[in-house]
N, C-alpha and C positions, 0 to 999 in steps of 0.2 A: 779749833777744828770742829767740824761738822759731824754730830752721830747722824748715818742715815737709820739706825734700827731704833726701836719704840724704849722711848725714854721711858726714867722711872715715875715721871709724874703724871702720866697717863694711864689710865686702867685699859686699854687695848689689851687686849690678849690674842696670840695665834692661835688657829687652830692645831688641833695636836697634828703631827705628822707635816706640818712648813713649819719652815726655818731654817737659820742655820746650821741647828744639830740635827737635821730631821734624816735619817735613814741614813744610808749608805753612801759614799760617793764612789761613781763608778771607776772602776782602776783603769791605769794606762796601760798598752800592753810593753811588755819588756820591748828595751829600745833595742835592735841588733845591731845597730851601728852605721845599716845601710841608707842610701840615701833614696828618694824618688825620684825615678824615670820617667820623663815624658813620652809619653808614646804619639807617633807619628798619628795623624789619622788617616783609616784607612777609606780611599779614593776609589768605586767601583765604577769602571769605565763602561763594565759592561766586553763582549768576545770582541777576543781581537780580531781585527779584517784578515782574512788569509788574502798569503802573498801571492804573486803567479807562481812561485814556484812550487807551493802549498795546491793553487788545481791543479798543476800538472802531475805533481803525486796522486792526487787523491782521483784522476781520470786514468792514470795508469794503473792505481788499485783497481779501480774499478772492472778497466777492460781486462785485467788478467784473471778477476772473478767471473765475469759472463765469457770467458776462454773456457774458464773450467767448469760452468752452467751446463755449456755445448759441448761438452765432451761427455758428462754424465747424462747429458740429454739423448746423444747418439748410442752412450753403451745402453742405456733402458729400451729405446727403441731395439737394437740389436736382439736385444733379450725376448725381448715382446713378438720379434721375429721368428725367432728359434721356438719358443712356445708354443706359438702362431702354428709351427709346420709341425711342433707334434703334436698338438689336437688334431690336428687335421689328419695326421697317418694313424692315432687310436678313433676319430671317427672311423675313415675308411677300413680300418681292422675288425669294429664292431658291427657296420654295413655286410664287409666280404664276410662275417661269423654269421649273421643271421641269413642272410643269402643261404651260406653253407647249409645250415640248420636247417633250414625251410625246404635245400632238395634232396638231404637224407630223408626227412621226414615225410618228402611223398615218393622215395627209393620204398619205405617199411613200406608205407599205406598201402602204394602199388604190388607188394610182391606178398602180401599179405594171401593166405587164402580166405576165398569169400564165404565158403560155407560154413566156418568155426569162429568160436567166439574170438574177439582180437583182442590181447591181454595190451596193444596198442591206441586203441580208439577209444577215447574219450567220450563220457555219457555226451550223451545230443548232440556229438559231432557230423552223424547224417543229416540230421537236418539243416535246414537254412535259417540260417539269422534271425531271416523276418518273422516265425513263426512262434 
C-alpha cells in the first residue's frame, strides 16, 4: 500500500498549521432525524387575465361609486345654495341698516338748531370734500 503523506526519508516539513492534525475540524450539526424536501420551483406568471365576470364586477363597483360621487355632488351644491341666499339676505340686512342709518342721520342733522353748537356734527363736516 501506498503512503500518500511525507515519508520518513525525506526532510519535507509542513508548515505549522496544514496537516492532518492542524486545528479543528468542523462539527456536523446534530442529525434530527428529518429527511430533505424538495421544493417545487416557484413559477411567476405574472396577473392573472380577469374574467368577463371579474369586469362586470369591477364596472358595477364602479358605477355604484360615481352614483354616490352625484349624490355628494348634488347635496354640496344644495348647500352652496342655501349659503348662497343667506349672504344674500345678511347683504341686503346690512344695505337696508346703512340706508336706515344714513336717514336718521340727516332726521338729527335736519332738526338740529342752527344757531348752537351741534354736540352732532362732526369737525369739517360743512365743508366739502374737495377742499
Amino acid at each position: 500500500m501506498a503512503h500518500p503523506g511525507p515519508t520518513s526519508g525525506t526532510n519535507r516539513q509542513l508548515p505549522a498549521g496544514v496537516g492532518p492534525l492542524a486545528g479543528f475540524k468542523p462539527t456536523r450539526p446534530p442529525d434530527t432525524g428529518s429527511k430533505v424536501e424538495l421544493v417545487d420551483p416557484v413559477v411567476y406568471t405574472g396577473p392573472a387575465q380577469p374574467s368577463p365576470a371579474d369586469l362586470m364586477k369591477a364596472l358595477q363597483d364602479l358605477g355604484s361609486k360615481l352614483s354616490q360621487l352625484s349624490k355628494n355632488q348634488q347635496a354640496i351644491e344644495t348647500k352652496l345654495r342655501s349659503m348662497s341666499k343667506e349672504l344674500d339676505a345678511i347683504d341686503a340686512n346690512t344695505v337696508a341698516g346703512a340706508v336706515w342709518l344714513s336717514q336718521w342721520a340727516y332726521c338729527i342733522v335736519m332738526n338740529m338748531p342752527l344757531d348752537g353748537p351741534s354736540l352732532f356734527w362732526p369737525q369739517g363736516m360743512k365743508e366739502p370734500h374737495w377742499k
